[in-house]
LUMMI-735074 format. One record per residue: residue in one letter; y, z, x of N, C-alpha, C in turn. Coordinates in pm, whole numbers, plus 32768, in hexadecimal, padded with zeros to 4 digits. Layout:
! LUMMI-735074
AYZXYZXYZX...
END
This chain:
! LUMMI-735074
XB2AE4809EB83B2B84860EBF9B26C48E3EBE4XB2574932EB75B20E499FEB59B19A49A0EB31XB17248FBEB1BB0D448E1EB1FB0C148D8EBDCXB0EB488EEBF2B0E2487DECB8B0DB48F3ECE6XB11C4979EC9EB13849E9ECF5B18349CDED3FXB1DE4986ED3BB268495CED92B2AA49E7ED46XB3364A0FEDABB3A54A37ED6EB3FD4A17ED45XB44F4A4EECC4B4744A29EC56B5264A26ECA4XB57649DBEC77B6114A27EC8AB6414A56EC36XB6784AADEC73B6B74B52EC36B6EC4B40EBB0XB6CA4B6BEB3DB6EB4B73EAC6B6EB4B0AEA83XB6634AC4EA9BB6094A4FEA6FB5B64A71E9DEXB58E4B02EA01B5324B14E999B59C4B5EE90CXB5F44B75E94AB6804BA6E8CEB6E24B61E863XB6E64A90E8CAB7214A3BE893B69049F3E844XB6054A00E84DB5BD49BBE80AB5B34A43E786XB5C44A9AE7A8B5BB4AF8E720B63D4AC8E6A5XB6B84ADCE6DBB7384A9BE6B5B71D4A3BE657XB6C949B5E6C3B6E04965E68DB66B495EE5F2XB5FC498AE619B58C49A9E596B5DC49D4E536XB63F4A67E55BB66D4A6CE4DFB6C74A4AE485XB6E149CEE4CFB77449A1E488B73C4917E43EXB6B24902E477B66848B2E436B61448D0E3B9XB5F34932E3A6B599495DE34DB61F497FE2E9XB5D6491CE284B63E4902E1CCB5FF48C4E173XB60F4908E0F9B5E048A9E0A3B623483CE056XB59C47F4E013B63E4786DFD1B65C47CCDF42XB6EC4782DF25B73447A7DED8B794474BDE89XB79A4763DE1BB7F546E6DDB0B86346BDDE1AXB8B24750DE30B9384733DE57B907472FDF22XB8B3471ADF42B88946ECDFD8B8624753DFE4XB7EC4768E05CB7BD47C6E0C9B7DF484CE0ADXB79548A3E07AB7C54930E088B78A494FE11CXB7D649AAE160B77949E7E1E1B7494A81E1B6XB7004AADE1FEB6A34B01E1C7B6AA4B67E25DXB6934BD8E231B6EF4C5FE2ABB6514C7EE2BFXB6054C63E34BB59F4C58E378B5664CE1E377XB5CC4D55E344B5B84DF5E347B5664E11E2E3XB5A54D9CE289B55D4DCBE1EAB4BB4DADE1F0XB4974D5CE252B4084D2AE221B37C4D7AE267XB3884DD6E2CFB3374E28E2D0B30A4E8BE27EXB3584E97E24AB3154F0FE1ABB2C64EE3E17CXB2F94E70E157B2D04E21E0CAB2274DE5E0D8XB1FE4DDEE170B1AB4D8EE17CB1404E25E1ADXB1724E5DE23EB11A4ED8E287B0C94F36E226XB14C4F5BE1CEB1224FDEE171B0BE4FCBE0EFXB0B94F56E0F5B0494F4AE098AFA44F4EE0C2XAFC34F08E14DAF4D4EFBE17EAF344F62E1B4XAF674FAFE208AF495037E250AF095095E1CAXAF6D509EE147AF0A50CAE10BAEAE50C1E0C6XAE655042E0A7AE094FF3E0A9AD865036E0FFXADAC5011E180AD635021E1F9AD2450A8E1F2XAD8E5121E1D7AD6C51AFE203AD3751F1E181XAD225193E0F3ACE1519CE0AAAC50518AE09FXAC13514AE115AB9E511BE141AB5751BEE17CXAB7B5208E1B4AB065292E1FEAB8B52E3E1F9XAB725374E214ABC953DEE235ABE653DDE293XABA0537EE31AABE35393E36CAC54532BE3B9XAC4352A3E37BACA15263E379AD15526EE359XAD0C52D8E2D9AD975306E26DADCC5374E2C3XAD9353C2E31BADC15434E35FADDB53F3E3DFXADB4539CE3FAAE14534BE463AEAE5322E464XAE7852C1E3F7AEEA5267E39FAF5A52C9E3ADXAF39534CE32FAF9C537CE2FBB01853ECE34CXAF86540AE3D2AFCC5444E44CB04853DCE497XB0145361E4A3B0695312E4F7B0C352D9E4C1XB0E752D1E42CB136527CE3F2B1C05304E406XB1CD5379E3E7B24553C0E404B28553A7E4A7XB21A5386E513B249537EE571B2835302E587XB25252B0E54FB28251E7E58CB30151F1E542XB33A523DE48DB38F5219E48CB40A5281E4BAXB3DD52F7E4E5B45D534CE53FB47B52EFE5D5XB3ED52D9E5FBB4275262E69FB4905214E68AXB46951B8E5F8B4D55163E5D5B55451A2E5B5XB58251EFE5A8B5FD5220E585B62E5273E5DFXB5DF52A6E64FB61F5295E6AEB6445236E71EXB60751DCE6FAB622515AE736B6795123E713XB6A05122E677B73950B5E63FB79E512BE645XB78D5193E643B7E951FAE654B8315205E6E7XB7D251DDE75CB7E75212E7C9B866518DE7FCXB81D5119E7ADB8875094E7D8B8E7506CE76BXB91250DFE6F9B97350FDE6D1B9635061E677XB8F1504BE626B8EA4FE5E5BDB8D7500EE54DXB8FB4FE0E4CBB8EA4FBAE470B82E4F97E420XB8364FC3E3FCB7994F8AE3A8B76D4F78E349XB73D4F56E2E7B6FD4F38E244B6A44F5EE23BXB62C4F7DE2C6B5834F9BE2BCB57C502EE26CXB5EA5083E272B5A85124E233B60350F2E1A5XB63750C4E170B66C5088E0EBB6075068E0B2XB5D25009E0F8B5704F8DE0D4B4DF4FFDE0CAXB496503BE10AB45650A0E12CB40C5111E0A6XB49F5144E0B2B4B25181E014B4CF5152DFC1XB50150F4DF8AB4D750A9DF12B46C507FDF16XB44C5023DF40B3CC500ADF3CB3365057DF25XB34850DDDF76B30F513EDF76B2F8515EDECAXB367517EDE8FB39151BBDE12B3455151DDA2XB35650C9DDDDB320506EDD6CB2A15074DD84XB26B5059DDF5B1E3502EDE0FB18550CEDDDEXB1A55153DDF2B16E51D1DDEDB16451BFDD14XB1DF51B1DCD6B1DD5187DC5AB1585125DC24XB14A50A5DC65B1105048DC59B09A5082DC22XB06750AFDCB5AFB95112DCC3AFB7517FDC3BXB02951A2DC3AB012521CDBC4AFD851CDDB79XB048517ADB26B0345131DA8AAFAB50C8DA8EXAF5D50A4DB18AEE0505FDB14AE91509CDB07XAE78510EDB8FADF8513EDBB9ADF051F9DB73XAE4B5230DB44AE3952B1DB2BAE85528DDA63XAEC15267DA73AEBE5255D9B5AE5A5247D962XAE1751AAD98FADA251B7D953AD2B51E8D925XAD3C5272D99CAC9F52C5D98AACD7532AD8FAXAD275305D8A7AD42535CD836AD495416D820XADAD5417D8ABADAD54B2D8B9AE2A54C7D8BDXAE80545CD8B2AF235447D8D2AF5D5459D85FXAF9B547DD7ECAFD05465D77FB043540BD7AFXB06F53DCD6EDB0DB5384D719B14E53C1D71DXB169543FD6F4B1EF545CD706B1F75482D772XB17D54C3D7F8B18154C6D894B1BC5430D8BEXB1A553DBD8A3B1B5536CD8D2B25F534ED8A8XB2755360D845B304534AD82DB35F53A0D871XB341542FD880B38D54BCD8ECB371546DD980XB31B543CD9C7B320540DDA0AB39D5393DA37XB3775333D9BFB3CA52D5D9DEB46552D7D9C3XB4755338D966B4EA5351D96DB52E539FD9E1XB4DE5419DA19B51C5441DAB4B52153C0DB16XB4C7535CDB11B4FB52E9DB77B59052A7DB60XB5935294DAF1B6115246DAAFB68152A6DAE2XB6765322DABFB6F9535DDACBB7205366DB65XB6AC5356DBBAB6B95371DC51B6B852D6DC6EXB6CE5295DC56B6FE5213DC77B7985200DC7CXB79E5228DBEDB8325217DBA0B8A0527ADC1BXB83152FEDC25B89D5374DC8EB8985313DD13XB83F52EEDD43B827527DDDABB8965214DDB0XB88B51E3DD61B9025152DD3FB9995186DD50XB9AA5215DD18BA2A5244DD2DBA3A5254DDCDXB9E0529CDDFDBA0052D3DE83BA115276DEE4XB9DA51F2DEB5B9D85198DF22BA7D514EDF1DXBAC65175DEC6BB53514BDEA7BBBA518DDF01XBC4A512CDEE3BC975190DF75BCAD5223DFA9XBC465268DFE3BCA052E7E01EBCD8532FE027XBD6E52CDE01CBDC6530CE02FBE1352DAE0C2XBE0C524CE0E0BE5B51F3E144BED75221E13CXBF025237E1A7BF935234E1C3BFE251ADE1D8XC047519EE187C0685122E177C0B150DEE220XC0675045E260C0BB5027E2DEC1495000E2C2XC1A7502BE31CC2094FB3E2F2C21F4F49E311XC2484EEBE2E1C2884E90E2C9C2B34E38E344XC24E4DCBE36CC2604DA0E3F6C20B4DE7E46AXC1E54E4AE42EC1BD4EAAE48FC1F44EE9E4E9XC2724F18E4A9C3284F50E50CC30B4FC6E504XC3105015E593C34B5086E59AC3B250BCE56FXC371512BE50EC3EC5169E470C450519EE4CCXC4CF51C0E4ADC52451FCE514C512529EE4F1XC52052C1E557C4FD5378E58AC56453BFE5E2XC5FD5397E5DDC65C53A0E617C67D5436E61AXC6695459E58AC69C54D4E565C61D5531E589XC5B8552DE5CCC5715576E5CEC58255B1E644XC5325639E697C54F5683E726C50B561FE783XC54C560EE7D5C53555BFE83FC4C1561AE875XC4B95684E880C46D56F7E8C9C4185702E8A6XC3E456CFE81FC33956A0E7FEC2D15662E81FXC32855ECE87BC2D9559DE8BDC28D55D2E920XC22055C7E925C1D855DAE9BFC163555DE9B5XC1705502EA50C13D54D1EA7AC10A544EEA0DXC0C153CBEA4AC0CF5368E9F7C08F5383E97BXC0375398E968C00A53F4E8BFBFEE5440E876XC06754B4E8B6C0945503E871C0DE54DFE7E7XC0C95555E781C115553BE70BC1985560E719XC1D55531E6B9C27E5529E6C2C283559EE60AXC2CB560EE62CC2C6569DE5C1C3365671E569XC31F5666E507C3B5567CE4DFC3FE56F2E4CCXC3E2576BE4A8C46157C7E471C47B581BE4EBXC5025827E4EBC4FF589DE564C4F45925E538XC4DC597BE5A7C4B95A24E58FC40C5A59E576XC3BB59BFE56FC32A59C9E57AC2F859B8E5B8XC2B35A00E5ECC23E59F5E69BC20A5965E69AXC1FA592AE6CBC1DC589AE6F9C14558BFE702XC0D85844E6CCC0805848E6EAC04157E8E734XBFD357DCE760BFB55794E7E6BF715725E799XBF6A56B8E7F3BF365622E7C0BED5561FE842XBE7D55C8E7F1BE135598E85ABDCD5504E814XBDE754B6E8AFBDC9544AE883BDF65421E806XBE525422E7E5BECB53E2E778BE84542EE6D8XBE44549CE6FEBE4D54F7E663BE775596E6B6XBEAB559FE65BBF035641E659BEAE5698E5EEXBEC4572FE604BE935769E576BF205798E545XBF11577FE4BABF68576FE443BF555801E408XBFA45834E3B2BFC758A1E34DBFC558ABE2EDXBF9158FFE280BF8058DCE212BFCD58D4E1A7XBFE25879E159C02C585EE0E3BFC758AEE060XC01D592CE046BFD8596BDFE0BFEB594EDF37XC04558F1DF1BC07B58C6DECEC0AC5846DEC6XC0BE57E4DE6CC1005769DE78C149574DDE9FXC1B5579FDEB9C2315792DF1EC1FF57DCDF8FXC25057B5DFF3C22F57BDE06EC2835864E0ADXC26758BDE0BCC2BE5945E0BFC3125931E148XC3815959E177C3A65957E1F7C35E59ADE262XC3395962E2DBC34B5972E337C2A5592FE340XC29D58D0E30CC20B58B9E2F8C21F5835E353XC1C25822E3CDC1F1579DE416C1BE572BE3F1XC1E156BAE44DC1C5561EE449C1C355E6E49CXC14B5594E4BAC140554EE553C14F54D7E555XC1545478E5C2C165541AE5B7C0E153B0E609XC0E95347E5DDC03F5312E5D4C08A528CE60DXC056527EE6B1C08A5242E717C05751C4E6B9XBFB351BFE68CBF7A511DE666BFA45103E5F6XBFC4516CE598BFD9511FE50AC09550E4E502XC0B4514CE584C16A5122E57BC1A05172E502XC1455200E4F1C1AE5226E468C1B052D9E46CXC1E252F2E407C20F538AE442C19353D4E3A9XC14A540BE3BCC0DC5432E36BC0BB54D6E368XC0BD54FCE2CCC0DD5576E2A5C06255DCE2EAXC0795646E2CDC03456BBE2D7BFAC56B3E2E3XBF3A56E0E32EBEB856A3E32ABE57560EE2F7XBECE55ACE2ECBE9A5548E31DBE7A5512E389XBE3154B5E3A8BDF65480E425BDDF5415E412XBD9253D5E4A1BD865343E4C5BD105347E4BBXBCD952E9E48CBC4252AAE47DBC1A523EE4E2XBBDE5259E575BC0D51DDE5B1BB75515AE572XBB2051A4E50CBACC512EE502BB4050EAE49DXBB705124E40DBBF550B6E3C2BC495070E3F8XBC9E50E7E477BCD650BBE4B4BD6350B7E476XBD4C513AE415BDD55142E3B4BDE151FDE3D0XBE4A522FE360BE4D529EE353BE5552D3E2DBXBE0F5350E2F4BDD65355E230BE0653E6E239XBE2E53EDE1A9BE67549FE181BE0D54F2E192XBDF55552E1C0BD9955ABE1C2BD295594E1DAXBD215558E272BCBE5506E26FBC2E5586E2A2XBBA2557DE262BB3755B7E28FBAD45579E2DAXBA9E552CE2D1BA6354CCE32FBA3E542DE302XBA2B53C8E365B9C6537AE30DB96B535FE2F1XB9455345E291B8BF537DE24EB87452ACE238XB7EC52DCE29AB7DF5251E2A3B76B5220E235XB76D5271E1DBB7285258E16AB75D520DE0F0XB7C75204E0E9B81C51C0E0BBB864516CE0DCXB8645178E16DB8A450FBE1F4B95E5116E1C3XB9A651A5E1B7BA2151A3E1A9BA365254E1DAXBABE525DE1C4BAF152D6E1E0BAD15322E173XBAE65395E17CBAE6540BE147BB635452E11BXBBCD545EE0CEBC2D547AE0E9BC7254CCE05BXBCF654B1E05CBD3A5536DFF2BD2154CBDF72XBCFB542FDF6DBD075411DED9BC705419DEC7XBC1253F2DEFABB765401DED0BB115492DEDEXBB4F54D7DF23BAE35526DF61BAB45598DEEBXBAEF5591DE73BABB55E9DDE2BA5B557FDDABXBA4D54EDDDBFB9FC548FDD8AB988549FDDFDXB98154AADE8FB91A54B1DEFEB8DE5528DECEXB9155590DEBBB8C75617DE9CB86955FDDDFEXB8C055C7DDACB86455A3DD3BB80E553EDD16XB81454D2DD7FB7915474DDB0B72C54A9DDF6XB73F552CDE54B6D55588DE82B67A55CCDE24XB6EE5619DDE2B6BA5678DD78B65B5604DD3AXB68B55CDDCD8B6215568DC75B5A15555DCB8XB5A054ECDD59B53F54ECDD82B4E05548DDA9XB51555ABDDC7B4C85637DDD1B4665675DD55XB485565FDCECB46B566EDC69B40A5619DC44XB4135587DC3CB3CD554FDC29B3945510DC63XB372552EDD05B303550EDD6FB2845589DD32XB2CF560FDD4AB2475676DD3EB2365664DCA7XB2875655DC29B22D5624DBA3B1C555C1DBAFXB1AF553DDBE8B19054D4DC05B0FA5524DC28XB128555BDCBBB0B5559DDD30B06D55F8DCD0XB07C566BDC70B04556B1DC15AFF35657DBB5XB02A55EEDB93AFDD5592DB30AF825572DB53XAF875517DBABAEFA54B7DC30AEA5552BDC2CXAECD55C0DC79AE5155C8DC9DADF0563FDC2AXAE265649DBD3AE2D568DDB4BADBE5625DAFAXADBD55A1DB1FAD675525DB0CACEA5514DB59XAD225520DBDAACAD54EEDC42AC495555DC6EXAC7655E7DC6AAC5B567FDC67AC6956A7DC1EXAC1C56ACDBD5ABF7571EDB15ABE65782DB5BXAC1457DBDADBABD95865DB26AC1258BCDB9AXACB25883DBF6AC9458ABDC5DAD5258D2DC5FXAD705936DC84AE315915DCABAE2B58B6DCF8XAEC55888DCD0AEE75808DD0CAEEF5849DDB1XAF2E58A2DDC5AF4E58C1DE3FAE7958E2DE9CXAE3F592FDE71ADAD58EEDE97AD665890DEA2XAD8D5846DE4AAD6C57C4DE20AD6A5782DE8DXAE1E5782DEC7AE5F573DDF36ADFA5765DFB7XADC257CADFD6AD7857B8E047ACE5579FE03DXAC9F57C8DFBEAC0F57D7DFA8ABF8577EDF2FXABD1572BDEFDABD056AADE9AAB485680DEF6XAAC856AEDE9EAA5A566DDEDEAA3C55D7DEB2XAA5C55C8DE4BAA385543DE04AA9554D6DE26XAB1354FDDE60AB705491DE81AB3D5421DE8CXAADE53EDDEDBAA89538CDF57AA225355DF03XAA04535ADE94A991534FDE4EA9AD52C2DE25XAA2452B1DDEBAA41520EDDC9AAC051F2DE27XAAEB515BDE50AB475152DE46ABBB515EDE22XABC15152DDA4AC55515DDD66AC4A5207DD71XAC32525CDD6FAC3352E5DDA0AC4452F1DE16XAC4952A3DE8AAC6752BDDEFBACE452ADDF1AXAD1F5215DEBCADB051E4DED5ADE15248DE8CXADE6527DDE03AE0C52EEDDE2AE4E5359DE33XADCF538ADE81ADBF53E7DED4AE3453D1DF28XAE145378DF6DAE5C5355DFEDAEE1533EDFD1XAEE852F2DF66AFA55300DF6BAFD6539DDF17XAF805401DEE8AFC3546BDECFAFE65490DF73XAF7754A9DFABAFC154A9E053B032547FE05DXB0405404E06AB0AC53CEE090B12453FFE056XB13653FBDFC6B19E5448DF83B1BA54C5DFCBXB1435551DFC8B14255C7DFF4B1B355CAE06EXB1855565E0F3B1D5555BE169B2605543E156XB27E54C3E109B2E954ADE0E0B351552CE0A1XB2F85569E03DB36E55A9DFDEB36A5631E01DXB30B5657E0ADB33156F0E0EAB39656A5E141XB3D25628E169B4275604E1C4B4AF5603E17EXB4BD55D8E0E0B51F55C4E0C9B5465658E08CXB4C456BCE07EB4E65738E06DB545576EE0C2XB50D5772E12CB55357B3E1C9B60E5797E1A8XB60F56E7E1B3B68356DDE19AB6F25708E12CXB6A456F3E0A3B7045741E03AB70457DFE03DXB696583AE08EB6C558BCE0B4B73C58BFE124XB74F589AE19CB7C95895E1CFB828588AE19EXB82557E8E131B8AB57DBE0E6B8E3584AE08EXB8775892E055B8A758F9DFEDB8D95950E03EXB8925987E0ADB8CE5A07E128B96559EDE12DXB987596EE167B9C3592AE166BA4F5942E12EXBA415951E0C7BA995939E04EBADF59E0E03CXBA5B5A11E037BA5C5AA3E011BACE5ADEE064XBAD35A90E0F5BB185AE6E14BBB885A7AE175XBBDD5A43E12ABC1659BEE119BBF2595AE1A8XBBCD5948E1F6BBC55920E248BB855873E260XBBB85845E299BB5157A0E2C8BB0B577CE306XBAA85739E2EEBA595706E394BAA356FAE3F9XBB1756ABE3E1BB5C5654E45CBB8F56F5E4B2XBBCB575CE43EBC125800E499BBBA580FE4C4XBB245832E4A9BACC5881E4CABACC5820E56FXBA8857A0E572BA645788E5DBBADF57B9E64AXBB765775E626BBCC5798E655BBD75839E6A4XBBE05897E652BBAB5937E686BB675936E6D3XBAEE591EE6CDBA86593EE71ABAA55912E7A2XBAB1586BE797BAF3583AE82BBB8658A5E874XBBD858B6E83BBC36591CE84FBC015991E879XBB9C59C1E82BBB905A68E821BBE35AC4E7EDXBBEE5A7BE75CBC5A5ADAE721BC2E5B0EE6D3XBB955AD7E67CBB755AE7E616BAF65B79E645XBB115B74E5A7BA945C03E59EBA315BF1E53AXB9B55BE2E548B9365BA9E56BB8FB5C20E501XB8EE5C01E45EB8A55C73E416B8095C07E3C9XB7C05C84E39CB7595C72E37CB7005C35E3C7XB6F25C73E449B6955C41E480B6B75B98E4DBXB7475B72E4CCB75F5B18E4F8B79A5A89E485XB7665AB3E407B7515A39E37EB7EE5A25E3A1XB83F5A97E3ABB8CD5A60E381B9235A9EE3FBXB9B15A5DE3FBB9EF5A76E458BA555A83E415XBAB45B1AE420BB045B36E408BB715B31E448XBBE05AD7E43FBC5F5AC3E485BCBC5B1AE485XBCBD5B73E416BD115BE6E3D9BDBC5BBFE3A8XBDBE5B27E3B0BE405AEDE3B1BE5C5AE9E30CXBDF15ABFE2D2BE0F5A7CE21BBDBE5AEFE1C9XBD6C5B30E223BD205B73E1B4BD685BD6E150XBD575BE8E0BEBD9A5C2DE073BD645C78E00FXBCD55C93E016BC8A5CD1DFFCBC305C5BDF8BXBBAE5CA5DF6BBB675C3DDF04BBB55C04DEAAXBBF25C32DE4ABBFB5C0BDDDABC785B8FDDE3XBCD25BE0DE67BD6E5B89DE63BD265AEBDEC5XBCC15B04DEE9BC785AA7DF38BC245A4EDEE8XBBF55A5ADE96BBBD59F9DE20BBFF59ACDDC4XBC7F59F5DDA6BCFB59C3DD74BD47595EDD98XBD72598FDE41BDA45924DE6CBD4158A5DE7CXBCCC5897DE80BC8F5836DE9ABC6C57E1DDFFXBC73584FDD8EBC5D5800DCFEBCDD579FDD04XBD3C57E3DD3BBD9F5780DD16BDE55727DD86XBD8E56E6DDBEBDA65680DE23BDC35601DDE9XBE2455C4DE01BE315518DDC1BE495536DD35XBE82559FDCF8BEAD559DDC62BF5C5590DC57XBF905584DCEEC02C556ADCC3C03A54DFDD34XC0895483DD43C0A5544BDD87C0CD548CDDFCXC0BE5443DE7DC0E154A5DEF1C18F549BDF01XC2055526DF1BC2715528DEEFC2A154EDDF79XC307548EDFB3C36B5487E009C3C654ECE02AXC3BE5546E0C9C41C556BE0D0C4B75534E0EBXC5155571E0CFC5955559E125C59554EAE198XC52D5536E20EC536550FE280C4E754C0E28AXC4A25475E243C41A53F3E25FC4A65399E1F7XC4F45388E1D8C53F5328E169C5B55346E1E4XC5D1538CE22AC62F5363E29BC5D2530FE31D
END
């Protein structure tokens, strides 16, 4: 019918996608593995694109312009229909191996690399894997219960409730805070125990009564302690058990993207700062393998001022105890106050100055989270 130019019926072209991907598997001892159709654009595009834009400067200044835009479209596209994805997982790893690859072929060999560069190198990958591997671990899930039963909340103020997803407070004598769309903003727990008068809402989807600045994740579809956002680089939450391992999978990569980027072009540009280098490198173009060089220091460059951006927020962040999830929260409210130019948003609710603010965040996920009284009634 779409060779005829006939028309198609309605969500024709959605059940033949479906069905491709439930088809596409490989074989396997123990039968059929299926294969998450997200993962395989990396693996295949990014080689060739930079391949391709290794060919003239102006292909690569095409390339390298359009590739930040196709993959923000995409993420606002799986973001906007509230999915799940593997492609920026898949993306950055891949990225990380394949950028490695080029080093140890095309820029080692010209004998300007020592080997203990090469070992500082590879050891910042390892350790930002390893911080990687942690972060991608639980969160900090709030446990469902059991059947999926609404916990009983008998003893709590009836007068908390407002409207169908509103949160349900527990302690009385504390200002009630407002819920929207089944997340509330929460209070801060400055300590492992929970201080009085610190509230608790209740989380219409998960069916459970969830502490102090936690929230709902509606891509998990769970609720995570302290939750900051999700972070689709890792394809999980962000929350009170990982988010000292997310900051130190940044850091590493940060470190050893621009060591990497100093090396290459310290190789490919004699003679020149790396940071000059990066715009003026006359010889780049002269051979090939100097172009792929070239071109994926680009690529890195883009990459690691993006994941820059993000680990400066997170640190702002921190500094002023605050979360993605408050910040956005504020802003929609208009409660928050908007410093440095905008980088950070100050809620004025948790902040406790630098130092008591770094503290509390060193020690996130170092005690088990405590049960009050009133969550065991």
């Amino acid at each position: 019918r779409w060779l005829t130019c006939k028309s198609l019926p309605p969500g024709a072209l959605e059940r033949i996608a479906d069905t491709i991907a439930d088809r596409l598997r490989v074989p396997w001892f123990s039968g059929a593995v299926k294969i998450n159709v997200s993962l395989v654009p990396p693996l295949v595009l990014l080689p060739v694109f930079l391949h391709v834009a290794a060919l003239h400067f102006l292909l690569g200044l095409i390339i390298l312009t359009s590739l930040p835009v196709v993959v923000l479209w995409y993420y606002y596209l799986t973001h906007r229909r509230k999915e799940r994805t593997l492609f920026f997982l898949s993306l950055g790893l891949f990225s990380l191996g394949y950028m490695y690859y080029v080093f140890l072929r095309e820029v080692v060999p010209r004998g300007h690399v020592e080997y203990s560069q090469v070992v500082t190198l590879t050891c910042g990958l390892i350790l930002m894997l390893a911080a990687l591997s942690r972060a991608k671990k639980d969160p900090g899930y709030l446990p469902i219960p059991a059947g999926n039963e609404k916990p009983s909340h008998q003893g709590l103020p009836s007068k908390s409730i407002r409207g169908s997803s509103s949160g349900l407070h527990g302690i009385s004598g504390a200002a009630s805070s407002r819920a929207v769309n089944g997340e509330a903003k929460g209070y801060c727990r400055m300590s492992a125990e929970q201080p009085a008068g610190v509230k608790k809402d209740w989380c219409t989807k998960c069916q459970l009564v969830r502490p102090a600045r936690a929230g709902h994740c509606r891509l998990c579809g769970r609720c995570v302690r302290r939750l900051d956002h999700h972070c689709v680089w890792i394809n999980s939450c962000v929350g009170e058990q990982n988010h000292q391992a997310f900051i130190l999978a940044l850091s590493f990569f940060m470190l050893t993207s621009v060591y990497g980027i100093t090396l290459t072009l310290h190789t490919i540009c004699r003679g020149r700062t790396p940071f000059v280098a990066l715009f003026y490198c006359p010889g780049a173009y002269s051979d090939y393998s100097s172009a792929l060089s070239f071109t994926c220091v680009w690529y890195c460059a883009i990459v690691t001022a993006g994941m820059g951006y993000i680990l400066l927020i997170q640190l702002l962040n921190i500094s002023y105890n605050v979360t993605e999830r408050e910040a956005r929260l504020a802003l929609r409210d208009n409660t928050g106050r908007r410093l440095l130019g905008g980088l950070v948003i100050d809620t004025g609710q948790y902040n406790r100055g630098l130092l008591c603010n770094w503290s509390h965040f060193l020690s996130l996920g170092s005690s088990p989270p405590q049960r009050s009284a009133e969550d065991i009634v």
